[in-house]
Every structure is written in structure tokens, then in C-alpha cells.
N, C-alpha and C positions, 0 to 999 in steps of 0.2 A: 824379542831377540831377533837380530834380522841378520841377518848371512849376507858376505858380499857379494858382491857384483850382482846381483839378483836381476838387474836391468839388460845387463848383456846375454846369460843364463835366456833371458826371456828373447829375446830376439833371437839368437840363435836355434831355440826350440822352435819357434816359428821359422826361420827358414827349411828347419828337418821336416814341418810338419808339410811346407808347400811344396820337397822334393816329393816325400813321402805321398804327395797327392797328385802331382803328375806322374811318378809310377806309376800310378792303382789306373787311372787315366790310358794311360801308354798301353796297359795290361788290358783295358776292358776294349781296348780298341784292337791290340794284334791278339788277343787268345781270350773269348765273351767268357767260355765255359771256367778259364782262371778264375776268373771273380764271381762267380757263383758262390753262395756262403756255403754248402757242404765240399766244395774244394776248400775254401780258404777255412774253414772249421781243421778239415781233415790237414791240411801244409801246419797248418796252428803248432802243431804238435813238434815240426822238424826245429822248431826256433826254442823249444823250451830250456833245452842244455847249453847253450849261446846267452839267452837270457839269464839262469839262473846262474852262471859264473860273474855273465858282466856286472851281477850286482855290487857283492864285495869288492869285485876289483874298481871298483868307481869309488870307494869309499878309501881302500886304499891307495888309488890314484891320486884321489884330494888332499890322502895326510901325508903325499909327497913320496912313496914309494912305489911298487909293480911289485907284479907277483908275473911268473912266466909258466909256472909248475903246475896251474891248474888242470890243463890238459891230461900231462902225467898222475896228476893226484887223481883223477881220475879213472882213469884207465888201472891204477893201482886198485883202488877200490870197486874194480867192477871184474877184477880179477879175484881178490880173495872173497867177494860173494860168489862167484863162480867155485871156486875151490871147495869151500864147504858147503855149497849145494852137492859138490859131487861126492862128497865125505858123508854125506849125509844128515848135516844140519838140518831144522826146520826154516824157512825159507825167510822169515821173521826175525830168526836169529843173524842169518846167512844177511840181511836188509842192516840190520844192525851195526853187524861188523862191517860193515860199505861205508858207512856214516861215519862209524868211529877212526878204521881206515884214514879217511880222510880227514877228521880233525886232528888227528896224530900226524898229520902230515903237515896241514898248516901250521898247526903250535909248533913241528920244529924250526921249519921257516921265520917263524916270530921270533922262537930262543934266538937262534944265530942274527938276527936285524934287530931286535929288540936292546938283547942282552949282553951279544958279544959284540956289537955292533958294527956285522956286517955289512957290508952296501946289497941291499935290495938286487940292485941286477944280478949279484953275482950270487948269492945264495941260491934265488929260485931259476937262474941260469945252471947253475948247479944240481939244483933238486929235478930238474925237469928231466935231465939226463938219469939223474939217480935213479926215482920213480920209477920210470921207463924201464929201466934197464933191471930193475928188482921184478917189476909186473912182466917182465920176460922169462926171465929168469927162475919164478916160480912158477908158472903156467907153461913153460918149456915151449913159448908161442903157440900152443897150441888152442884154437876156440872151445867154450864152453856153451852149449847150447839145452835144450828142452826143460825147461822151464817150469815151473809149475803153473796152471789157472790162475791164480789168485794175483801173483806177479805179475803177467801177463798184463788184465783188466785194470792194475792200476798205469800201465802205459797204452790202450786201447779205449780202456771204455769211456762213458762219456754219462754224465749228471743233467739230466735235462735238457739232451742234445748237446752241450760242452762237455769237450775233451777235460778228462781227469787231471791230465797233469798241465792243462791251461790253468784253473782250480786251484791246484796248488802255485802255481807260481803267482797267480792270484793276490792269494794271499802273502805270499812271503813279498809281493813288491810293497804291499799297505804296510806290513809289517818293518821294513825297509824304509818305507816312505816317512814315516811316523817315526825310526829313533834318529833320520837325518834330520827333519825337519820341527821335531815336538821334544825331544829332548836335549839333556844337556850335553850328550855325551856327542850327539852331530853335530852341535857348535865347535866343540872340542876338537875335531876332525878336522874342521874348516881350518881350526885354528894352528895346530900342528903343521899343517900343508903351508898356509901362507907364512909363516915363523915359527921356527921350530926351538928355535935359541928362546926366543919371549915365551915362546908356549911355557919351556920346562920354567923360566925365572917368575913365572904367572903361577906357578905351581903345579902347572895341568901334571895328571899321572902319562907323560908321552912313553914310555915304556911298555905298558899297561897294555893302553889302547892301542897299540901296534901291535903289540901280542895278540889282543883280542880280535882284531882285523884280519890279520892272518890266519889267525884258527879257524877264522867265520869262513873264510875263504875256502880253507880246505874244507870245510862240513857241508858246504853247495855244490863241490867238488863230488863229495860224497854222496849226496842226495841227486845230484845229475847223472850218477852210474848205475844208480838205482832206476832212474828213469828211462836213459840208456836201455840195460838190459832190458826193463820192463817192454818198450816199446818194438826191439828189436829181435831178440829174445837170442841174446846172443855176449858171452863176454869175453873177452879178449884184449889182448895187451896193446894193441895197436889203437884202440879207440880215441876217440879223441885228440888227435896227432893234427896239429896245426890250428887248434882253435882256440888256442891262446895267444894267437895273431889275431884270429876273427873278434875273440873278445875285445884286446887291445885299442880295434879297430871301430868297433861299436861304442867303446869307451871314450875315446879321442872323437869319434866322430860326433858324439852326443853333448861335444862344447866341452870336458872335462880338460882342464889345463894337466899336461901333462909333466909340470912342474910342482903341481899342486896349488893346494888352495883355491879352487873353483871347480865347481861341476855340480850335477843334476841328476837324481835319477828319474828324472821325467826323460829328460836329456839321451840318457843311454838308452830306455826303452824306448823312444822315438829312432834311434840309432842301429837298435836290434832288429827291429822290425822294419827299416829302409834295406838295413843288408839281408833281412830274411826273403821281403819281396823281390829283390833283385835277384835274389841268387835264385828260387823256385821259379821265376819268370823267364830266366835265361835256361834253364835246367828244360822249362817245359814246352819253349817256342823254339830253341835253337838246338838244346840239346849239344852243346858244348859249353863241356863244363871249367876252359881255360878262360872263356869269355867272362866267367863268374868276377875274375878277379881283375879284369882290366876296367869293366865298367865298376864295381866296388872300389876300385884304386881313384877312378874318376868323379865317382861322389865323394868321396873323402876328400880329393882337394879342393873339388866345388865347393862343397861346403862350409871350409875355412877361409876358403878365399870370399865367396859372399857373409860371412861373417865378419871378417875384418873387414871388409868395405862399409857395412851397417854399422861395425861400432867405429871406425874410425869417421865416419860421417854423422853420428852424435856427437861426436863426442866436438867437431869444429861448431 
């Protein structure tokens, strides 16, 4: 079964992968002690919540929709684990409700896009605010902190000198990788995004799998507040406020047609990790942190623009 565009997909990874490598370049020349592996072990950790949204949202990107709410869903769910940690939950249970939190929050995203069929922008432009303003609203803005051990170690500790929650997302990208690329249900992605009218006359369940896209969103959403708190040891309703541009931003920059039907999750993690080095690069040599966002603005167009220059130079 072969996926389209898989040629441009591949050139485009290769241009991220030779920005990505005069970064590291750039890095090992103005700041040596940067690129040491227990710095870059330890920064590892600040890319994990970036990573683990842009995933779904790449999948939903491809079958022609966006989600904006991720931020929010998050922040929701790193609120009501905070809440019933302070009620006195067991921390387990408290991790639990974060998870479901958030998939309750993506499946409704899906109802309203799925079923009542809302336009995508406007729903999770919608929900972003809602989110927000409920995760305010019940925590009365106020932070949640002290933590238990156990929570803690799984945002600190580290398996064999790798960070834990590098591990996990480890996993969830093979995992990731494997139903875009080995199953029927990634074709089916592809194929919604690139026609959505043939999809449904072809039979495909397009309903379904928009539902299911958005729930998956929210539950990384969920599992990222978990990681959040874990790491920070801190939850509150403001978390997360603006990285569902960063996502957006990793996802388009990783070659994902933001019309749908193309894209890669090679692609977004080569994307995740260009915005991660630059931002911790500029964070650690210049220490101004507005600079983050004009040089990130500048790869992002470099990188399109050297893209289209490679495929429209195939393609003569």
C-alpha cells in the first residue's frame, strides 16, 4: 500500500534533517558545553509536551482538519489532577483523571466536527477559550504544587541514563508510526485529507475516524499534563498557553500540507526537534527569549521555500 507523495515527504525530511544539522553545528561552535550529551539528555525532556501533541495533530492535519485546543486541554487536565491531589485522591487515580480529562475533551471536539459538522477551526477556536476559561475557573487561578515522589521520578528520573519521559514518548512515536504507516486505518487518513467527498462514496467510515483523531488528541493532551506536572511539579491553568502555535508550527514545518492529505511523522519529529534546538540555543547563548520566535519564524519559511524550490525542480 503506498501513501502519496512519499517522494516530496522524503526530500523535504532531508532538507529538516541539514537545517537540523547546521543548528547542532552553529551550537557546538558558539556554546561547546550545549552539545555535551548530559545537556542535551537533560533540554531532552523540555521537547517532550511539543512532541507529544504534535503527534495527533499531524494526523489530523493530513485528514484535513486542526485542532487549536490542545494547549487548553491540557492545562484543563493538569488542573483537575491538581484538584484531586489536593482533595486527597491517590496520585494514580489523580494521573487517571488527567488522561480522561482530556479525552473527554477531544471526543467533544470530534462530536461537534464529526457529527454536527462543525468547521474544525471554529470548534477547537472555540474550545481553546472554553478549556481555558473552565481550568481557570475551577482552580480560581491559583497554582497547585508538592507533589508526591512517585510523580515526580516519572518527570525526572532517567532508565539507563534516558530520561523517562524521552521512553515514553519513545514509544508512543513507533506506536504512531506503525498505525500511520502498517495499517489500514493511516491510509484511510491519507485518504480523507486528500478527498473527503470519495473517501465517504469509497465507503471509508470518515465520521469515525475524525472522531477517533480528536479523542487521540485530547488523551496526549492528557498524558502531556501528566508529564507537565510531573516534571515541573507544578499545575495550573495557564500551562501551556501558546503551544498550540508551536505545535501548529512543528507540524507545517515537518512538510504536513496544511490542506491535508500529505504529511509525515518522521517529518514533524525532524520539525519538533529543529524548534526545540533553537529555542534552548537562543534561551542559552543570548538569553532573549523574543529572539526565540523570529529566528523559529525564519526557519519555517526557509524551509518551505527550499522545499518548493527541490520539488519544483523535480518535478521540470
Amino acid at each position: 500500500m503506498k501513501l502519496p507523495q512519499r517522494t516530496n515527504s522524503v526530500i523535504h525530511e532531508c532538507i529538516l534533517a541539514a537545517l537540523l544539522i547546521v543548528v547542532l553545528i552553529a551550537a557546538a561552535w558558539l556554546e561547546p558545553t550545549f552539545m555535551t550529551v548530559e545537556a542535551q539528555l537533560e533540554l531532552s525532556t523540555h521537547a517532550i509536551e511539543l512532541a507529544l501533541l504534535s503527534l495527533p495533530v499531524t494526523l489530523i492535519i493530513i485528514s484535513g482538519g486542526i485542532d487549536l485546543s490542545v494547549g487548553s486541554s491540557m492545562a484543563l487536565s493538569a488542573v483537575v489532577l491538581g484538584l484531586l491531589f489536593e482533595a486527597g485522591a491517590p496520585i494514580y487515580l489523580c494521573a487517571l483523571a488527567a488522561i480522561l480529562t482530556g479525552t473527554t475533551a477531544g471526543a467533544l471536539n470530534g462530536f461537534f466536527i464529526a457529527k454536527i459538522k462543525v468547521d474544525p477551526l471554529i470548534v477547537t477556536l472555540a474550545t481553546l477559550a472554553a478549556f481555558r476559561g473552565l481550568a481557570e475557573g475551577i482552580s480560581l487561578g491559583h497554582p497547585i504544587s508538592g507533589f508526591p515522589k512517585q510523580l515526580l521520578h516519572l518527570g525526572s528520573g532517567t532508565l539507563a541514563t534516558i530520561p523517562i519521559p524521552a521512553l515514553i514518548l519513545l514509544l508512543i512515536c513507533i506506536t504512531t508510526a506503525a498505525l500511520v504507516w502498517k495499517s489500514v486505518s493511516g491510509f484511510r487518513v491519507y485518504a480523507i485529507g486528500g478527498n473527503e467527498l470519495a473517501a465517504r462514496y469509497a465507503g471509508l467510515p470518515v465520521n469515525t475516524i475524525k472522531l477517533a483523531l480528536y479523542t487521540l488528541s485530547g488523551t496526549a493532551s492528557g498524558l502531556a499534563a501528566i508529564l507537565y506536572v510531573a516534571r515541573r511539579n507544578t499545575a495550573k491553568a495557564d500551562i501551556g498557553t501558546g503551544i498550540e502555535l508551536e505545535v501548529i508550527t512543528a507540524v507545517v514545518l515537518g512538510g504536513t500540507n496544511i490542506f491535508g492529505g500529505r504529511g509525515t511523522i518522521i517529518g514533524t519529529l525532524l520539525g519538533v526537534a529543529l524548534i526545540h534546538e533553537v529555542r534552548e540555543l537562543v534561551d542559552w547563548h543570548w538569553h532573549h527569549d523574543e529572539l526565540i520566535l523570529i529566528v523559529i519564524g525564519t526557519i519555517l519559511i526557509a524551509s518551505v521555500l527550499l522545499n518548493n524550490l527541490a520539488s519544483s525542480r523535480r518535478s521540470q
